[in-house]
C-alpha positions in Angstrom: -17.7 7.8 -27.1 -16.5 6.9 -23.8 -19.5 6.3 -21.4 -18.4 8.4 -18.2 -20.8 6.0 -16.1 -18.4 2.5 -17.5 -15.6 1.4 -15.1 -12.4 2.4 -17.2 -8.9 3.0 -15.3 -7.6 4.4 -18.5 -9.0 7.5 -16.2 -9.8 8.7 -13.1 -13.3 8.4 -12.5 -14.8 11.7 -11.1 -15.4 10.9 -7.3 -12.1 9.4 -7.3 -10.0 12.7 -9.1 -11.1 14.8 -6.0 -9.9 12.6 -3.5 -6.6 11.6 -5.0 -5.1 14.7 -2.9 -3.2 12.6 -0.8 -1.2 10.7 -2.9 -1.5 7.9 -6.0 -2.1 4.9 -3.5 -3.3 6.4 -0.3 -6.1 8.7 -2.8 -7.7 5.5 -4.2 -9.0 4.3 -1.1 -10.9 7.2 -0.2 -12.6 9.0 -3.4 -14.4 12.4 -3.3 -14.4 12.8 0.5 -16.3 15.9 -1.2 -19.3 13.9 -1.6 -21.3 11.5 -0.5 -22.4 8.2 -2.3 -22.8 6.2 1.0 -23.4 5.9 4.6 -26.2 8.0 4.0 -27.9 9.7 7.1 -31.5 10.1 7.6 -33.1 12.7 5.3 -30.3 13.3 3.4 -30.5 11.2 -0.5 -27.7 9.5 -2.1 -25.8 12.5 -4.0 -26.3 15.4 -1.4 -24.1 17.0 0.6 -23.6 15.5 3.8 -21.5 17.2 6.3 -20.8 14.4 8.8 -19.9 11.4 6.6 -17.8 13.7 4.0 -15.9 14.6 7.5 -15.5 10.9 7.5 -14.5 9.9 4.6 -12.2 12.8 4.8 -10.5 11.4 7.9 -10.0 8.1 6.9 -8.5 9.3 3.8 -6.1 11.1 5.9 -5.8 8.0 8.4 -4.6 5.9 5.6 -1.4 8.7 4.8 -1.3 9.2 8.6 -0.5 5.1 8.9 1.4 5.1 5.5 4.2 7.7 7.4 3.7 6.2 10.8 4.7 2.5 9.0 7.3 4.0 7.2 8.8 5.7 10.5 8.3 2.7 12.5 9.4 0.4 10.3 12.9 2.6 9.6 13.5 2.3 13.1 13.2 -1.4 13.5 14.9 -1.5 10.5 18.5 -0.1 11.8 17.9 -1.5 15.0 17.6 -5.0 13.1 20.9 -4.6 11.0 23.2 -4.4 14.2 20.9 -7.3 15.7 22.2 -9.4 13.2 25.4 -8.9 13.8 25.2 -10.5 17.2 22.5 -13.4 15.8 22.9 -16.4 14.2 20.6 -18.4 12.0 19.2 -20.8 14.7 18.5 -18.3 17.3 16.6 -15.7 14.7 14.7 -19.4 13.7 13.7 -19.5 17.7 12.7 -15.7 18.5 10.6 -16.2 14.8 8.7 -19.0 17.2 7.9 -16.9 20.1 6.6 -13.8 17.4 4.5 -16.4 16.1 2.8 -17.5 19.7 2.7 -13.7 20.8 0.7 -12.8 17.6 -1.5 -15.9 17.4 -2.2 -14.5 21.0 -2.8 -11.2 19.8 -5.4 -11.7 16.3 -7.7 -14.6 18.5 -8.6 -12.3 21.4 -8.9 -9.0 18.9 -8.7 -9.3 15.3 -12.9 -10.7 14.7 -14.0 -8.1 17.5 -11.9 -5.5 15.5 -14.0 -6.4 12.3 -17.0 -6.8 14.0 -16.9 -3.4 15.5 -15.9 -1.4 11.9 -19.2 -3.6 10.3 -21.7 -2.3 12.7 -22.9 1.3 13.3 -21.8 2.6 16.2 -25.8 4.4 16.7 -27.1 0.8 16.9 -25.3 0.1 20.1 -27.7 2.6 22.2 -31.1 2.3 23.5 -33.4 5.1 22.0 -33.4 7.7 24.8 -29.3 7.0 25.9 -27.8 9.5 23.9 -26.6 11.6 27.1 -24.9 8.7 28.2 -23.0 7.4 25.3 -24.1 4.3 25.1 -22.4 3.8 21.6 -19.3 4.3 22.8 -19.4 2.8 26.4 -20.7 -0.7 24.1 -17.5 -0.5 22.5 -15.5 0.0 25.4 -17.2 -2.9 27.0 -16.6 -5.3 23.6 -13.1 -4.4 23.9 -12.8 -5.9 27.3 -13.8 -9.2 25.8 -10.6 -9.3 23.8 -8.1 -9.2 27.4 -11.1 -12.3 28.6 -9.9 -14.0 25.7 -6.1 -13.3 26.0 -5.4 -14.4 29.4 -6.6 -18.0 28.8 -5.3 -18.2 24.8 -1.8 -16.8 26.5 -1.8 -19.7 28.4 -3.0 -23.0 26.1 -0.9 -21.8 23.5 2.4 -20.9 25.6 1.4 -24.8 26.6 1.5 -26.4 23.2 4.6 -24.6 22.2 6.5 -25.8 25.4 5.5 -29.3 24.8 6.5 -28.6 21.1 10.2 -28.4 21.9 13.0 -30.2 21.6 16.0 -30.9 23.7 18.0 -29.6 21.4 16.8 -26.0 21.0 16.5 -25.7 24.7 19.9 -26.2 25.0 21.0 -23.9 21.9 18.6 -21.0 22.6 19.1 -19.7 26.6 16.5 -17.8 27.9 14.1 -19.7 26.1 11.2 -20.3 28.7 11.8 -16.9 30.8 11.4 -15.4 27.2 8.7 -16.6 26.2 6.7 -15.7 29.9 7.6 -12.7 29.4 6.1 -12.9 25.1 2.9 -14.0 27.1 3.0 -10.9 29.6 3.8 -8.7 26.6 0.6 -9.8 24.5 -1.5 -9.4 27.8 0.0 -5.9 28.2 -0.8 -4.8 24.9 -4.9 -6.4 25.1 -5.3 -3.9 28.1 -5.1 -1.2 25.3 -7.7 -2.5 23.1 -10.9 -0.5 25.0 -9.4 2.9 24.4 -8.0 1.5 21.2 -11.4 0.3 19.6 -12.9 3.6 20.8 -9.7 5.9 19.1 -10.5 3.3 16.0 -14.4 4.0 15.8 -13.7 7.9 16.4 -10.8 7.8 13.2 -8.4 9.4 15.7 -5.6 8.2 13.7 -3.2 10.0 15.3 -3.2 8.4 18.3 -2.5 5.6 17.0 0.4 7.1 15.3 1.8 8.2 18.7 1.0 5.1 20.5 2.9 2.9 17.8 5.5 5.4 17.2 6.5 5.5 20.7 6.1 1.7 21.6 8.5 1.0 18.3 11.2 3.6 19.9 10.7 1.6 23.1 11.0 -1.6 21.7 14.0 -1.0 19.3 15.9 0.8 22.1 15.4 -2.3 24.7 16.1 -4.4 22.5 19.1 -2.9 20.8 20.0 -2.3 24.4 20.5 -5.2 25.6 21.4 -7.1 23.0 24.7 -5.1 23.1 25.1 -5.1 26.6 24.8 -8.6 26.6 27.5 -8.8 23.9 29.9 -6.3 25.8 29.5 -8.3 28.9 30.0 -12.0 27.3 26.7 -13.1 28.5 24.6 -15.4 26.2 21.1 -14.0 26.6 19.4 -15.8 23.4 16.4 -14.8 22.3 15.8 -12.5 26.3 16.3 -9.0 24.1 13.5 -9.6 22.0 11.0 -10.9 25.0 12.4 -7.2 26.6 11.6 -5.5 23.5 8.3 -6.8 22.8 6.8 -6.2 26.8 8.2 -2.6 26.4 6.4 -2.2 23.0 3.1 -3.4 25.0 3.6 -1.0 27.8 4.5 1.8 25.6 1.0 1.2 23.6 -1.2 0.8 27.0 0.5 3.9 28.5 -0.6 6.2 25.6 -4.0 4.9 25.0 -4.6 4.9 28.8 -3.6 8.9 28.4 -5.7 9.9 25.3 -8.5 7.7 25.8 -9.3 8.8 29.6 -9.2 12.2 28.2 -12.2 11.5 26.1 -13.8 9.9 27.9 -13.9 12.6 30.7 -14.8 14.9 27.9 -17.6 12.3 26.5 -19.6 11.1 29.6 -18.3 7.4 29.0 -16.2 5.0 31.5 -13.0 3.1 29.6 -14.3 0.9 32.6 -16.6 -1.7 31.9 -20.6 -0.2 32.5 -23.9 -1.4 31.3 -25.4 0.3 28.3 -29.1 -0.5 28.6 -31.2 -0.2 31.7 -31.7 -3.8 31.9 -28.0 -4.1 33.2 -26.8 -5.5 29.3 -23.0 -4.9 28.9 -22.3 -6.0 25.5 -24.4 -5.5 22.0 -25.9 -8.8 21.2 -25.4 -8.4 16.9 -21.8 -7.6 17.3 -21.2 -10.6 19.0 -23.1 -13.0 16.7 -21.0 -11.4 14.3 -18.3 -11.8 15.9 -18.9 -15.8 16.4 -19.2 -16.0 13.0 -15.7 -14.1 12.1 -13.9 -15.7 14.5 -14.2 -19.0 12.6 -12.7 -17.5 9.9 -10.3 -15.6 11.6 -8.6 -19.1 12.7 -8.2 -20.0 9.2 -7.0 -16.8 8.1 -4.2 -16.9 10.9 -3.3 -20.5 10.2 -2.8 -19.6 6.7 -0.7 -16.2 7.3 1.6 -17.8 9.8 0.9 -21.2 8.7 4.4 -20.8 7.0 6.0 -20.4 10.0 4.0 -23.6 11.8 4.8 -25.8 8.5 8.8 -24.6 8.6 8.9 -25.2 12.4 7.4 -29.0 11.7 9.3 -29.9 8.6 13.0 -27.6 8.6 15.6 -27.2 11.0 16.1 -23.6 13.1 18.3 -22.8 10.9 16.4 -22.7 7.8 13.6 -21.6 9.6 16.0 -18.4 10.4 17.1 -18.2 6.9 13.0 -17.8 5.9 12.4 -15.4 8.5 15.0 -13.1 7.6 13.8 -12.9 3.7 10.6 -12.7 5.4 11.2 -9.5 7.4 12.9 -7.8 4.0 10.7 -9.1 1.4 7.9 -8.3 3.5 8.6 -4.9 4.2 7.3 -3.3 1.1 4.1 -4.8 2.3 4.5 -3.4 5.9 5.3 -0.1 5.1 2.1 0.5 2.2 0.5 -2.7 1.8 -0.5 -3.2 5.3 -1.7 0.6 6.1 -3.9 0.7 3.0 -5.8 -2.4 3.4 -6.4 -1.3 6.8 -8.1 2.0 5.6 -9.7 0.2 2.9 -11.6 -1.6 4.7 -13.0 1.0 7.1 -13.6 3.1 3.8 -15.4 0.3 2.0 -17.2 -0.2 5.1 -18.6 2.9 5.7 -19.1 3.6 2.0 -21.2 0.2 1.3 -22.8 -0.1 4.9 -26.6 0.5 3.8 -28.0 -2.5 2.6 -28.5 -2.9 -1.3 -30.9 -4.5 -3.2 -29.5 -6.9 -6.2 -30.5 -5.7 -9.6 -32.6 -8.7 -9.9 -35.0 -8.0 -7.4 -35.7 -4.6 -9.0 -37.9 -3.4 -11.5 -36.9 -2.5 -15.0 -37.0 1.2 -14.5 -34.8 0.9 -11.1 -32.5 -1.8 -13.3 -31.8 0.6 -16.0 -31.6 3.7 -13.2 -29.0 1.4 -11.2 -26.7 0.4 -13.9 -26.5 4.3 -15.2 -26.5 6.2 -11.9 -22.6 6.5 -10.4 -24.1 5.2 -6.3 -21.9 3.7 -3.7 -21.4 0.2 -5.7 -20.0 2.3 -8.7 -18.0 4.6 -6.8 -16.3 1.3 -4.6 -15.9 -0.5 -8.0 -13.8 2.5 -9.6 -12.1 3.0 -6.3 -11.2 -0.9 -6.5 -9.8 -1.6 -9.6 -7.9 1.9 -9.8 -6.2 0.6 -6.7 -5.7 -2.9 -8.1 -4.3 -1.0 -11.1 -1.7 0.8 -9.5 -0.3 -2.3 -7.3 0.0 -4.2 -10.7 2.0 -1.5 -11.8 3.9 -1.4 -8.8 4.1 -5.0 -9.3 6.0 -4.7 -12.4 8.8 -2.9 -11.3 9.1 -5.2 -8.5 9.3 -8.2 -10.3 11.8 -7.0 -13.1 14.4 -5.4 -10.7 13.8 -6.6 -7.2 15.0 -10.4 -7.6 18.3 -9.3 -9.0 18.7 -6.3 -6.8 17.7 -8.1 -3.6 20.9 -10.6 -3.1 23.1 -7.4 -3.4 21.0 -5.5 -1.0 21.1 -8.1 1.4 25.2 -8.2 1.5 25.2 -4.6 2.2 22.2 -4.6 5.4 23.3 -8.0 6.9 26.5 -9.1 6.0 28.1 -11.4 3.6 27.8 -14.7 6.0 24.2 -14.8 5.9 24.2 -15.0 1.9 26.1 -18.4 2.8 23.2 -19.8 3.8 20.9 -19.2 1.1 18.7 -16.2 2.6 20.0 -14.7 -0.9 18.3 -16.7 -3.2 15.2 -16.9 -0.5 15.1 -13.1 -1.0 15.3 -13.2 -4.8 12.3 -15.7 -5.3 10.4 -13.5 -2.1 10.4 -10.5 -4.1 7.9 -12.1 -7.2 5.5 -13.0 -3.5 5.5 -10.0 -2.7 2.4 -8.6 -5.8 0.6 -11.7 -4.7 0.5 -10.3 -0.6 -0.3 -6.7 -1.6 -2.9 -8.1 -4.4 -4.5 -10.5 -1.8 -4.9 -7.8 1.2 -7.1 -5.5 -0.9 -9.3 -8.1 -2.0 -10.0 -9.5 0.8 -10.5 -6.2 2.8 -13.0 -5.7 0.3 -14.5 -8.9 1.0 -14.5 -9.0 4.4 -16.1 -5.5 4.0 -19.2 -6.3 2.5 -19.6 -10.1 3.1 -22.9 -11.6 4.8 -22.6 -13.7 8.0 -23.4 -16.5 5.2 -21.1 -15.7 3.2 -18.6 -15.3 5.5 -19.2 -18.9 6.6 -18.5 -19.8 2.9 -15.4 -18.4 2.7 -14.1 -19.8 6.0 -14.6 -23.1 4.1 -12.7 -22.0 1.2 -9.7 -21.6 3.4 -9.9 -24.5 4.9 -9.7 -25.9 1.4 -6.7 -23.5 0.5 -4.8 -24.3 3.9 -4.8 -28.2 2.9 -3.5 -27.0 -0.6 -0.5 -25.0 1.1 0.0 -27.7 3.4 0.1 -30.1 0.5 2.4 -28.1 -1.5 4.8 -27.3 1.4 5.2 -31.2 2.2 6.1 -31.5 -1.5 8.7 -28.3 -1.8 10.0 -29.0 1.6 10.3 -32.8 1.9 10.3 -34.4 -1.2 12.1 -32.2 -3.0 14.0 -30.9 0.1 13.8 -27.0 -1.5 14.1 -25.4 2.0 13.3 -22.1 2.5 12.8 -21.3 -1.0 10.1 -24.2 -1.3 8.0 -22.5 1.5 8.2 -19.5 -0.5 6.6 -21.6 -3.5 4.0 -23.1 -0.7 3.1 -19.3 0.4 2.9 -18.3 -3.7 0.7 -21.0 -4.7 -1.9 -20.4 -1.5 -2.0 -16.7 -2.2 -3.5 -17.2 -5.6 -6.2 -19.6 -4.4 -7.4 -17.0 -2.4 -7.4 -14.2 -4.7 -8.6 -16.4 -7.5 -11.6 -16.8 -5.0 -11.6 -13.4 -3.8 -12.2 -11.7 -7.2 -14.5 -14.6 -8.1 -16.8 -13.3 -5.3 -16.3 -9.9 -6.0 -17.1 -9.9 -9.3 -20.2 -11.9 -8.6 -21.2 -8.9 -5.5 -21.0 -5.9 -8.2 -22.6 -8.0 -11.0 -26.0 -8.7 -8.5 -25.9 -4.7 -8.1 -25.6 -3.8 -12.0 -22.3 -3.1 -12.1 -19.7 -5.0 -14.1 -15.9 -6.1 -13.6 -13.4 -6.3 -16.0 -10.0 -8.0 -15.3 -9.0 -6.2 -18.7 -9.9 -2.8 -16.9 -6.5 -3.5 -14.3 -4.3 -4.9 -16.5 -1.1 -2.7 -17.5 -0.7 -2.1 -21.1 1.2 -4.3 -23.4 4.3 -1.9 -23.6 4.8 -1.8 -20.3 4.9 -5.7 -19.6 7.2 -5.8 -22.8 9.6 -3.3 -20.8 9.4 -4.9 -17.5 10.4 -8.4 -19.2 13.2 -6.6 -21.1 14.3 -4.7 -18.5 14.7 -7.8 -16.0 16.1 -9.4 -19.0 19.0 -6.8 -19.1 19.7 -6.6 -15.2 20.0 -10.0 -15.1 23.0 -10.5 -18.0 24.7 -7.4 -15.7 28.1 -8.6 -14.5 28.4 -8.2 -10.8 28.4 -10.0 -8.0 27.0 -10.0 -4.4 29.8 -11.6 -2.6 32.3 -8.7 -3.4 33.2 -5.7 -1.7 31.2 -2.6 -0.6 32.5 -1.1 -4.0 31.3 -3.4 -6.5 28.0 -4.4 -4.8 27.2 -0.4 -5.0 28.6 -0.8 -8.8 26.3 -3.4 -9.2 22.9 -1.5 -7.5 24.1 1.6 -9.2 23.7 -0.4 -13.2 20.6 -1.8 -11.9 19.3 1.9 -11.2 20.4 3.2 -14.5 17.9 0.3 -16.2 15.3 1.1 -13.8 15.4 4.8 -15.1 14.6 3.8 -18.2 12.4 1.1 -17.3 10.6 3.5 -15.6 10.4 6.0 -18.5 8.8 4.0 -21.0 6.6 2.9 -18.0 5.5 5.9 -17.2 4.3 6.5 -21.1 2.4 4.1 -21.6 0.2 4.3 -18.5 0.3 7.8 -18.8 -3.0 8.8 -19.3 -3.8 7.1 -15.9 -0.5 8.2 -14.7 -1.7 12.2 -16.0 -5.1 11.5 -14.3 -3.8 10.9 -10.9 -1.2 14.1 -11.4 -4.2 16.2 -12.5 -6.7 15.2 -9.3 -4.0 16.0 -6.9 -3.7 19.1 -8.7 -7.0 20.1 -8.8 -7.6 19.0 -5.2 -4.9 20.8 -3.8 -5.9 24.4 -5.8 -9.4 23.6 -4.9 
């Protein structure tokens, strides 16, 4: 019999059926919002009802379908706006604006992204003195962190716009107009957008999703319609802007993010009793909370190795390829990628405030405890089990995902690509780029959950640790890049190959590590327990077997490329089908929590 205390994804485990509600992917993150099994408040044990953190857990379960829309809204936007973009871009100047995105987000994750972390690790009661309670002391610590990430913006904003001005060459100076005002006005932009980040780590700590939602929603109108804006004008007007639109479009998207904050966050905090202002929070005159910023030291290591290897592709490219193929990259990038935008990114966001929050009290290893609490930890469903379920359910459903991705996506891609951006650009390769993206794409989503799990639960030690691990997988991407892009001269699609083989070092490591955290707490990992069954990898093979002895072609007209998508379709029905059965009792699990949630 089926132990209902053993990890299985054949089935929904029981916390998680309750807080599926929301939807197959966005549900796993968040199980039993119903319940608590962590971030336990004082006198209340671990399996009672407690009010505020199910209120939580509620909230971010809703935060993660709140950012899931707000990505796929955004990103629809940006999308159209993008297809009539390229019609007045070529590949060299899409290689150059890829640069200055690149120095504007570098920018952007060293002044925040550790102080972002930092602040979802630590409880935001621990900020205030005992006593401080009328002055919210909590909060008014967070606002004054979040002024630490503008210190830190105005001096990156210049060293970095330095090293990629002494970067260029002649050449691209003269082929890309507008470069330098551009990229002043990329550095004003990311400036812009850091004098946000008080009311925006306050909004974040709070779970007020949904100002997020209307602070990104309206900065992407604002930056899509500048953009488009002037890109045409330019174009009516015969002027040759370069890469100006997108240095418009990005210090709009900035102002449109401050403005919004600005609004919603001096409204709470006239409501709240706390400044967005920087103000001490102790009556010795202390501003800022002295364990957040050791922990923040010790992510910000890391956080320069995780940057160099996200947009390391971009720094390699720039180093060994010409503008051009560094434009052809970028553009199967920005598709290939945007799966990954639109789900990937949201969920691994809310993942790892939920895994946070659920694993935030401190828990002893199995090993240190005696044989009754051994035996009573390995059987009782706590916060390790409940994270563990919620883990490799997720995992599950991204490997199906994954399946259909991979058997449908390489063939479909090329053809997709004709229709959104125009024949020309399949001339120079982004095509094939695309295709070979597409099987990159289970390795990004794969990669993001793991490591939000990690960076959820790791020690300051530990942390260290895997900061050296990167390192170590940022030679082996370098390494591998040289080899795909100079020695055997691969291009674009050998940075794709670079990207692939770095992303499964670090998930390789990443489960490694996880395994090893729920095995010290009596609970044990099975990579057997995310794997799809048999049938449905023999289906996924056959099927991309199929679509790819399909005659059609990608360079005919609008007629036969929709011929061609419309045969592919028809195999991913059936595909689909046989899918479907033989995951279906985890397919019927998911169906019947949402069910039962939503009559409950």
């Amino acid at each position: 019999m089926h132990d209902k205390h053993v990890t299985g994804v054949d089935e929904f485990p029981p916390p998680l059926a309750r807080g599926f509600c929301l939807g197959w992917i966005g549900g796993v993150i968040c199980p039993d919002p119903d319940r608590v099994v962590g971030d336990v408040h004082p006198g209340v044990s671990v399996g009672e009802e407690d009010p505020a953190a199910s209120a939580a857990s509620t909230r971010v379960l809703r935060g993660a379908s709140v950012l899931i829309l707000l990505q796929i809204i955004s990103r629809a936007i940006t999308f159209i706006a993008n297809q009539v973009l390229l019609r007045f871009l070529t590949a060299q100047l899409l290689g150059v604006s890829t640069q200055l995105e690149v120095y504007y987000l570098s920018v952007i994750f060293f002044a925040r992204e550790s102080l972002r972390v930092a602040i979802q690790r630590q409880d935001s009661s621990s900020f205030s003195d005992n006593g401080s309670k009328k002055q919210n002391n909590g909060v008014q610590a967070v606002v004054n962190l979040g002024y630490l990430a503008i210190g830190l913006g105005i001096p990156l904003s210049f060293f970095f716009g330095w090293l990629y001005l002494n970067s260029l060459s002649t050449s691209t100076l003269a082929s890309a107009p507008n470069l330098v005002v551009s990229l002043y006005l990329y550095a004003l932009a990311a400036i812009v957008e850091l004098l946000s980040e008080p009311a925006f780590m306050v909004m974040q700590t709070r779970l007020q999703f949904s100002t997020r939602a209307a602070a990104e929603s309206i900065a992407t109108f604002l930056r899509c319609t500048i953009t488009l804006g002037s890109a045409v004008y330019g174009a009516r007007q015969r002027l040759s802007l370069g890469v100006l639109p997108f240095a418009l479009g990005q210090l709009s998207y900035g102002t449109g993010l401050l403005l919004v904050y600005l609004y919603r966050g001096s409204g709470l905090a006239s409501r709240e009793n706390f400044s967005l202002l920087p103000r001490p929070i102790s009556s010795s005159g202390r501003y800022l909370h002295p364990p957040t910023l050791k922990l923040t030291s010790s992510l910000l290591s890391q956080s320069v190795l995780k940057h160099l290897l996200t947009q390391g592709d971009t720094f390699l490219v720039s180093v060994l390829s010409s503008p051009t193929s560094q434009g052809v990259y970028a553009l199967a990038n920005n598709y290939g990628g945007l799966l990954a935008r639109l789900v990937f990114q949201p969920i691994e966001e809310s993942s790892r405030s939920y895994f946070s929050r659920l694993l935030s009290s401190p828990s002893t290893p199995v090993s240190d405890l005696g044989s009754e609490k051994k035996k009573a930890t390995s059987t009782a469903p706590g916060p390790e089990k409940t994270a563990s379920q919620s883990l490799l359910s997720l995992l599950r459903s991204y490997l199906l995902l994954s399946l259909i991705i991979t058997s449908l996506a390489p063939v479909a891609a090329p053809l997709l690509l004709s229709l959104v951006a125009g024949k020309q650009w399949l001339t120079t390769g982004a095509g094939a780029t695309l295709s070979l993206y597409t099987y990159y794409i289970p390795l990004l989503a794969i990669n993001g959950i793991t490591e939000a799990f990690v960076s959820s639960v790791a020690t300051e030690r530990e942390v260290h640790r895997q900061s050296a691990w990167m390192g170590v997988f940022s030679l082996v991407f370098a390494s591998t890049g040289f080899i795909t892009l100079k020695v055997l001269d691969m291009g674009a699609e050998g940075l794709v190959w670079a990207n692939g083989v770095n992303m499964a070092c670090r998930i390789v490591w990443c489960w490694g590590f996880i395994n090893a955290w729920f095995r010290q707490r009596g609970v044990k990992l099975e990579v057997k327990d995310v794997l799809p069954s048999g049938v449905g990898v023999g289906a996924a093979v056959v099927a991309g077997s199929v679509v790819r002895r399909l005659d059609f072609t990608s360079t005919g007209g609008v007629k036969e490329v929709l011929l061609g998508l419309g045969k592919i379709a028809g195999v991913g029905v059936v595909f689909l089908g046989v899918l479907a059965f033989s995951e279906r009792r985890f397919v019927l699990s998911a169906f019947h929590a949402i069910k039962g949630r939503r009559q409950g």
